[in-house]
Structures are given as C-alpha cells and as structure tokens.
N, C-alpha and C positions, 0 to 999 in steps of 0.2 A: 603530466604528473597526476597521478589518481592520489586522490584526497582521502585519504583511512578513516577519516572523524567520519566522513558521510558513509561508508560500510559500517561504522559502530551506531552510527544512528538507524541503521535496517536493522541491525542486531535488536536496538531497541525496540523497535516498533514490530518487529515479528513478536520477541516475547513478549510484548504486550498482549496481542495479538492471545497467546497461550496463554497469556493469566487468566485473560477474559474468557477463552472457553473452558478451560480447565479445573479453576481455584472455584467456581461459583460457590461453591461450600466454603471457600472462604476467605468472605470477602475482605477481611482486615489485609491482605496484601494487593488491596486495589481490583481487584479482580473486574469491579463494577466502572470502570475506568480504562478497562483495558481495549474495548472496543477503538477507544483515540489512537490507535495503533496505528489504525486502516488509515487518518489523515495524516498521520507522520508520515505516510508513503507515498501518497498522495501530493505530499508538499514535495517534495524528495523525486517524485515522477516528473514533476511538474518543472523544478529547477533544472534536471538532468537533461529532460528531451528537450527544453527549451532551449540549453545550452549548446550539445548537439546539432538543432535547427540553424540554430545562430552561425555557428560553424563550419556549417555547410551552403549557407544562404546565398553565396557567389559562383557556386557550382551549378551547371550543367546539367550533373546527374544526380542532384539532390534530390529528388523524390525516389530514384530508384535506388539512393544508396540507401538512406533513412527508410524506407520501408520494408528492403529486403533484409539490414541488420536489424531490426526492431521482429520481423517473423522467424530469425534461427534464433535471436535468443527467448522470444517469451513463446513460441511455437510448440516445438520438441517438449518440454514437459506437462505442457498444458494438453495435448490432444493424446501423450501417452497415458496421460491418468482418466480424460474421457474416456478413454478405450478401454482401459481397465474396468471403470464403472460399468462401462455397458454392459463387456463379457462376465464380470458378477452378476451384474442383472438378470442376464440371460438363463447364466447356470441356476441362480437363487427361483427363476421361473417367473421372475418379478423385472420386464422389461421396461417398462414406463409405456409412455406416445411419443411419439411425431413429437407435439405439443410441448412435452417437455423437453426433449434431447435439444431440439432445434434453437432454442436463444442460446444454450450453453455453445452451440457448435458452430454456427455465427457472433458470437457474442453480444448475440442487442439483447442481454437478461434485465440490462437496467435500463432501459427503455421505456418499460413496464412498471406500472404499480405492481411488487409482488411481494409476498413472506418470503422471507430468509431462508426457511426451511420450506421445498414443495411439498404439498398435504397429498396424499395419496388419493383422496378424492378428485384432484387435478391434477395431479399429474399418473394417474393409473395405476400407480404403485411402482416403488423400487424398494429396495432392503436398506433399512435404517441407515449404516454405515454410508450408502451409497447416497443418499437424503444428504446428511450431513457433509459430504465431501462435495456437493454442490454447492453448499451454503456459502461458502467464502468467495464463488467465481463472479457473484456482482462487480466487486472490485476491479475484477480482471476486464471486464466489462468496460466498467468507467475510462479505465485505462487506453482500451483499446478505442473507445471511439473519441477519446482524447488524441492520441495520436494520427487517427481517421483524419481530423478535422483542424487541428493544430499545425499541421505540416503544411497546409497551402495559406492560412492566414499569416504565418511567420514565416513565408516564401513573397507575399504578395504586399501584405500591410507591414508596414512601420509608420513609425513617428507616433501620432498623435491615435491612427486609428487604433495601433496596438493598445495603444492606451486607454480607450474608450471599451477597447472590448475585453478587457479586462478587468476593467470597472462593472460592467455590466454584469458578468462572471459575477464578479467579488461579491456585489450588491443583489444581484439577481438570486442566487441560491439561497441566501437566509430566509430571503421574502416568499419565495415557491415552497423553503421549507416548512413556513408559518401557514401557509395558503391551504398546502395540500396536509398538512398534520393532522395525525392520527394516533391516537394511545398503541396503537398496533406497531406504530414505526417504518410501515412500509415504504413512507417518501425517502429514506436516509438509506435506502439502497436503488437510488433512481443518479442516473446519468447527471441530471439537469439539478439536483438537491444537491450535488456533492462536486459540481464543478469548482467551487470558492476554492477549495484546499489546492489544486491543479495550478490555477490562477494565482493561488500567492505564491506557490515555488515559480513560478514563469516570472513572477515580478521581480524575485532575489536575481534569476539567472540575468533580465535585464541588467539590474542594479550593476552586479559582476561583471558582466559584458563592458557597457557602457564606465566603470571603475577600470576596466585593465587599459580601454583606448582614450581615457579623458589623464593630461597631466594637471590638472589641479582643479584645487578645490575639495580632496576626497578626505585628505588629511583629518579635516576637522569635522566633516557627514561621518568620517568611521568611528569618530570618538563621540559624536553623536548618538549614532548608532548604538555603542557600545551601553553607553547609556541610558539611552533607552531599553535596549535588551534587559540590561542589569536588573532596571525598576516592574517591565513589565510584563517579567514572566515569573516573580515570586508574587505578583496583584494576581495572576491568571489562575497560577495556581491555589491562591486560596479561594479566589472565586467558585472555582471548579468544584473544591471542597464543599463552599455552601450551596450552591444549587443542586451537588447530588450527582452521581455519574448515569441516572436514568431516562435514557433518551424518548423513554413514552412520556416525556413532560416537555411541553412547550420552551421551556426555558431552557432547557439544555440543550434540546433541538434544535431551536433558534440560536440562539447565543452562544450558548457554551460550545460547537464546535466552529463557530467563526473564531471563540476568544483561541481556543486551542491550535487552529491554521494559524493563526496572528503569531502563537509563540513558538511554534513550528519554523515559521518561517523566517523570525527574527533568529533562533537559535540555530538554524542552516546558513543564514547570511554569517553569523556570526563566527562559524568554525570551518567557513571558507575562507575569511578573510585572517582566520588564527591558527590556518592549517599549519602543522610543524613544529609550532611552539611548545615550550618547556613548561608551561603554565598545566599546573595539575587539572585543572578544570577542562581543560584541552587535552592532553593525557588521556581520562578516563575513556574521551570517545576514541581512541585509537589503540585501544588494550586489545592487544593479538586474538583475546579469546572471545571476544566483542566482534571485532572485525569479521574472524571466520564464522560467527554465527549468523554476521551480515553476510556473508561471503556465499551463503548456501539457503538466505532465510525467501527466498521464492519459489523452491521446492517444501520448504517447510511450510511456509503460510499455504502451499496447495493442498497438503496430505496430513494434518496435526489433528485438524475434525475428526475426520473418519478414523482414523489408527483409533481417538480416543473412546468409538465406538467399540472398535474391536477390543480394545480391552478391557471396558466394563461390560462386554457380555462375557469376557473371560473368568475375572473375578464374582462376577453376578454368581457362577457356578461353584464357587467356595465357598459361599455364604461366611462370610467374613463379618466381624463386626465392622457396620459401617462407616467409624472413621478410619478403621483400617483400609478396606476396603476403598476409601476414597482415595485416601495417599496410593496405595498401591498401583491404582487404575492409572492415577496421575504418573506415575514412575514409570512403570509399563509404556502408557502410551508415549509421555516423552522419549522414553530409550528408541523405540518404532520409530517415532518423527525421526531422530537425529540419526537413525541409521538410514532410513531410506533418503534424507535431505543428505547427507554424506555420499551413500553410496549414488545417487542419482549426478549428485555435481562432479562425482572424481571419474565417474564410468560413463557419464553421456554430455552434461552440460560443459564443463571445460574443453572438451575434447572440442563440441560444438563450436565453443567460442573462439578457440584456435583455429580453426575452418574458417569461420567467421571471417578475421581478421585477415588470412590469406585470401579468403574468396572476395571479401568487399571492403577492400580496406579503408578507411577514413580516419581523413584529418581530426574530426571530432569525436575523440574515444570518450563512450559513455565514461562518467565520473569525473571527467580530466575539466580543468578549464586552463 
C-alpha cells in the first residue's frame, strides 16, 4: 500500500524548495525558510530506502535488486539534464573543465567543501542558467552516497550496532557543522554536515518496521508519540521564527536544522501511522493536487533553478517595472518547471518505472511499508 500523505509531503518540500529560490524578493511568505525543504527530503529518503533495505534484507539478491531499482529511477533524469547542460555549454562556447563536470557526473560534489553556485573562476566558465542548474545537485550527491553505503550496513549490522551508528549520524553532523562553520555556508552542502536528516528518516523506518512485527506495547508509545508530536513541532516552529531562517549563523546551522529533522521526522512517523484517516490534519497531506506535485517534484527540484534563469533574462529585456517584472519571472518560470516536471514524468519517468517494476521486481516497493 503506498502512503499518499508521504507524496504530499514531497509536494511540500519541493515547493518549499521554490519559495526559497524564487520569492527572495519576498520574504513575508517564508521564502528565507525554504531552503528546509532539502531536509524534508532527506528525512523522507532516509525513511523510504531504509524501509526498502529492511524489506529486502533476507534476500539473496539484495544488493543487486536495491541497486539496480535505485539507478532507473534516480538515473534517467539526472544524467539527461547533465547532458543537456553540457550541450548548452558547448553551444554558449562556455564548456566548463574536467574539474567541474566530473563530482556532478560521479556524484561525490558533497564530498567537497564548495559554494552552491560554481564561480567561473573555478570552474572555467558555463552560462549562468547552466551554473544555477548545478546548484541543487549536492543533494543528489548526499543521496547517492547515502545509499552507496547504507545498503551494506543494513544488510550486515542490526541490533544495537544499527543503533550506534546512527547515533553517531545524529550527533555527529551538528558538531562537524559547528566545527567546519563558515558565514559562507559551504559545510551544509557537504555529505558528512547533512547526514542527521538521513538518519532520523532510518530511525522512523526502524520504529515502523519493528511496530508492524512487535504485538504490544505500541498502543500506548503511539499515543505517546502522538504527543509528543502535537507539543513539539509548534515549540520548533516558533523557535525557528526566533533564530532567523539564515543558515550563515551558527545557530541555525547548528540547531535549527537538527530542531527541523526532529519535526520532520516526528511528522513522517506520525502520517504513517495515521495514513487513511478522516482526520483533516491528515487530509491536507493527501490532497490530489499535493500528491501529484509530490508525484513529479524530482524532475522539478532538478530543472526549477535554471528555467528561473531563463526567465529573468527573458523579462530582463522588457524592462518592466520591477515588481512586475519579479512576479512575472516567477510565473514564467513556474509554468516552465511544471511543464518540463509534467512532461518529463508522463513521457520518460513513468514509462521508466513500469520497466522497472517488470525488470526488477521487488517485495519492497518504494513508499509502501
């Protein structure tokens, strides 16, 4: 059974994801907050593949099922937007190096202390648009070498070891983000800074695991739970308000995105275990028009940058007045996003995943527990 709440929750975190690069002009709708997108996805990757792992962890061919379904789905659109950037490149006469192409095309970018945006001093030069469309692939990064290395510890360790090494996770990333901080923000796009959020979705999926095969005792941990939840994600939220959504401050660095993983992940455990209910709260995350913008929001989160390039050089040439001109840019490149996230999911990525599913079929279908 796939869970709807958790595609409305990608819904969420992708357009967050846009507010953040989009609204900078204006910030009154959060805009400066929206970057917490990236760990809602994070928590969300983190619960999903651990789940899957779990799932398969008596099999045989567990590493080669889990690896080959993990390369058609995040594959295919990730290495045709590489390619595209290139061949822009190429034509704009602004091909980059070696240097740069190369972490995006193995994926070890977060590996690296780097800016978000490569400065054309170091990376040779590409055309703006093409700049900005790398900027979101750290993530993709994290991702990937989370799953790199995720899949033989939850094939080998259980019990107590899982448990320690996701303590270390947990605890380890705040203190590396303290360690290596910089007003620049280059640690919060590093592998090793942004492992916690990973780690607390691994910790729900146990939770869920270890909840579907224990008969008691859960009764009264979920109303627990529930409890907790209740109290400690409108504390997070006001917190979040006082410290400021500007991650070049030690304090939101630090803390504010462990407090934000922590409500992340209490609020995944929570609409797993309330998936289907008639409760409005519950509702909201499985609204049809939510779901399908989860449904599509990983070709979105790849191409929403750069589109938004191209369409403020578009408006740039109206000379518009510039709050017009901002909305418009914003309209514009939204519409671009959700065509090309539309047309990319209905004309390659589905098609994909039906392949998928005939070619490697498994017991643990992403989403399902």
């Amino acid at each position: 059974m796939r869970i709807k709440e958790l595609d409305g929750l990608r819904g969420i975190a992708v357009l967050a994801v846009i507010d953040c690069h989009y609204l900078v002009w204006f910030p009154a709708l959060g805009s400066s907050y929206g970057w917490l997108g990236v760990d809602l996805f994070f928590v969300l990757s983190g619960f999903l593949i651990t789940s899957i792992l779990l799932g398969l962890r008596s099999r045989k061919d567990y590493f080669a099922i889990f690896y080959s379904r993990r390369a058609l789905r995040i594959f295919p659109p990730y290495y045709l937007g590489l390619l595209f950037y290139f061949v822009v490149s190429l034509i704009r006469g602004l091909p980059g190096t070696l240097g740069l192409w190369s972490p995006y095309l193995f994926y070890y970018v977060s590996l690296n202390l780097h800016d978000a945006v490569p400065k054309s001093e170091v990376s040779g030069g590409v055309p703006l648009a093409v700049s900005f469309g790398l900027t979101v692939l750290w993530s993709l990064s994290v991702e990937e070498i989370f799953y790199l290395i995720w899949a033989p510890i939850v094939r080998f360790v259980s019990g107590k070891g899982l448990a320690i090494i996701l303590a270390l996770m947990i605890v380890g990333s705040p203190l590396l983000r303290c360690w290596l901080f910089t007003p620049r923000q280059i640690e919060i796009f590093t592998f090793y800074c942004r492992m916690d959020g990973l780690a607390y979705g691994a910790v729900v999926a146990l939770l869920v695991h270890y909840r579907l095969h224990s008969e008691h005792g859960w009764p009264g941990l979920d109303r627990a739970f529930d409890r907790v939840t209740i109290i400690f994600i409108p504390l997070a939220i006001l917190f979040e308000l006082i410290i400021g959504g500007n991650p070049s401050t030690l304090l939101v660095c630090a803390l504010g995105i462990s407090v934000a993983d922590i409500s992340f992940a209490l609020l995944t455990y929570a609409l797993v275990r309330h998936s289907g209910e008639n409760k409005l709260v519950v509702k909201i995350f499985r609204a049809k028009w939510l779901c399908s913008i989860g449904m599509v929001s990983y070709s979105l989160y790849l191409f929403h940058n750069p589109l938004l390039i191209v369409s403020e050089d578009i408006f740039a040439r109206l000379h518009l007045p510039r709050r017009v001109g901002a909305v418009g840019t914003d309209l514009l490149a939204l519409a671009m996003s959700f065509a090309v996230a539309y047309g990319l999911w209905y004309g390659m990525e589905s098609r994909i995943l039906r392949w998928k599913d005939r070619l490697v079929p498994s017991p643990a279908h992403p989403g399902a527990v």
